[in-house]
N, C-alpha and C positions, 0 to 999 in steps of 0.2 A: 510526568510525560517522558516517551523514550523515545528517541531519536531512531527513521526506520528512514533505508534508502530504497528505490525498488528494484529489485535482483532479477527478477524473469517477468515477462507476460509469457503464459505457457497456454497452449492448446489440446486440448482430448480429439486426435483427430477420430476416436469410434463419435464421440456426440458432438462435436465443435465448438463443445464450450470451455471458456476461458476462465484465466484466474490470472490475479495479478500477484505476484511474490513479493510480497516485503520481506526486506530484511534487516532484523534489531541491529542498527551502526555495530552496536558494539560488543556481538554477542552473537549465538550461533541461533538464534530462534525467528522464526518466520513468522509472518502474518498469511494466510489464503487469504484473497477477497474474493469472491467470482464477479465475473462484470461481461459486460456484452460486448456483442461486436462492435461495435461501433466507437465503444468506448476503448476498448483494448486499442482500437486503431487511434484514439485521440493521446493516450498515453507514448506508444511506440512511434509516431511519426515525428514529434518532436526530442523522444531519447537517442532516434535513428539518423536523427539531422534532416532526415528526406525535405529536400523543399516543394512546395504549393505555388500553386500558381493564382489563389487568391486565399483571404484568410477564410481558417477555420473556424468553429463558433466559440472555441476557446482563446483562440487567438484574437477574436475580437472582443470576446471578454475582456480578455488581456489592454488590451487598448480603450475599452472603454474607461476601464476602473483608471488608468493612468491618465484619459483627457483628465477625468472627474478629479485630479490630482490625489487621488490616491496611491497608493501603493501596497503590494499582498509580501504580510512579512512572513508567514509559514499558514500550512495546515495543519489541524487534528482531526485524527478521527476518534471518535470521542465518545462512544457509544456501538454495544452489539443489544441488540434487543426482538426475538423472537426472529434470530438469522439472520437480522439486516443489520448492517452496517451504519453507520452516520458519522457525518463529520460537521466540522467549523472553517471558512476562511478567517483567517484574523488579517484583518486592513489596518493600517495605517493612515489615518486623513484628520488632517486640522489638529496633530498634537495628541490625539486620543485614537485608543484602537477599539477598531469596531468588529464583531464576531457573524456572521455570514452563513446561515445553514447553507451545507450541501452536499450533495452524494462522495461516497469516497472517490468514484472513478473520477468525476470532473473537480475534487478538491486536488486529488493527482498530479492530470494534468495542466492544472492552474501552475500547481507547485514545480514541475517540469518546467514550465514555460519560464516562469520567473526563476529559478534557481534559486529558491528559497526554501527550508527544512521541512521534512515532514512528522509530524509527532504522532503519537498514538498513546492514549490512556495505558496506564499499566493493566489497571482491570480488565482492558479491553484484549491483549497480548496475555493476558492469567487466563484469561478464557478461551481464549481462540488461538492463543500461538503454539507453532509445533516446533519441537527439535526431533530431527533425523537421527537414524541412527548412526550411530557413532560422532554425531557429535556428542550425544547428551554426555558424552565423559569428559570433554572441552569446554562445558560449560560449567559443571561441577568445577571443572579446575580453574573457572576462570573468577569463582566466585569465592576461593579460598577456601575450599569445603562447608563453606557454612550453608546449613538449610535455609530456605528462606520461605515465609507463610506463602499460601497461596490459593485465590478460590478454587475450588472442586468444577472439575472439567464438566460438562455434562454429555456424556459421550457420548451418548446415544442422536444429540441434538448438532456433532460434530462427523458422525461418520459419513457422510457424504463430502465431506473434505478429507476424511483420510481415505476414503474408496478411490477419487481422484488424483489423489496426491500422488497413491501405491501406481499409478497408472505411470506417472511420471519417470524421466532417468535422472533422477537424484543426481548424479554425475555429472551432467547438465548444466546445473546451478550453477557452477563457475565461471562460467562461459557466459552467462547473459544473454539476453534478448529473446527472441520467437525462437520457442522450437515446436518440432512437429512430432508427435506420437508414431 
């Protein structure tokens, strides 16, 4: 598993759809996920601090799994399968961890809320992660020149993430949080 922090929620303002931006902790390579509105707002209103005036439905997530003395120790997303995404919560309760399907956007925001890691299958960042240009020579160098195996992209089943992406200002990325096309 590889440790991913989220770098941008970003918007196509021609179509108003959203992606949420991972990024490999320790490495130059991105996750796209696309996710909806709604969901983008569950991710960003808690990275934003914004406060509510009553809880949201992950936030009462958040409070239930804790009455139920549990506790959420990270997510994975754990799986790409025919362009969708899947994840895992792994809880904490009674000595034993328990695994929790559920969508990446609300495994996200779980993981926001509690400030707990977010992971992602390697298979899953071999298939689906991108490097930008000009980093991909930073990560050559990060990895001491050595190749490393790796599944076969299938490109054709990814370019609708790279047509979106191109949309983007790359430049951007540093800066974090909402931007607008």
């Amino acid at each position: 598993m590889i440790e991913v922090v989220v770098e941008s929620i970003r918007v196509n303002m021609a179509n108003y759809k959203r992606v949420v931006m991972l990024k490999e902790k320790d490495s130059t390579r991105y996750l796209p996920i696309w996710i909806g509105h709604f969901e983008a707002d569950a991710i960003a209103i808690p990275m934003q601090k914004v406060p509510v005036s009553r809880p949201l439905t992950h936030d009462l997530l958040r409070s239930a799994i804790g009455a139920l003395g549990a506790r959420l120790e990270h997510v994975i997303i754990n799986d790409l399968a025919e362009e969708t995404f899947y994840a895992k919560l792994i809880l904490y309760h009674d000595g034993k961890s328990v695994e929790v399907d559920a969508r990446p956007s609300d495994a996200i925001a779980l993981a926001i809320r509690w400030e707990v890691p977010i992971f992602v299958e390697e298979r899953v960042l071999d298939s689906a992660g991108m490097v930008f240009d000009g980093e991909e020579e930073a990560q050559a160098e990060g990895r001491g020149g050595r190749e490393e195996e790796s599944t076969p992209i299938d490109e054709e089943k990814l370019s609708v993430f790279k047509q979106f992406i191109n949309t983007l200002d790359i430049d951007d990325l540093e800066k974090g949080g909402e931007t607008k096309q």
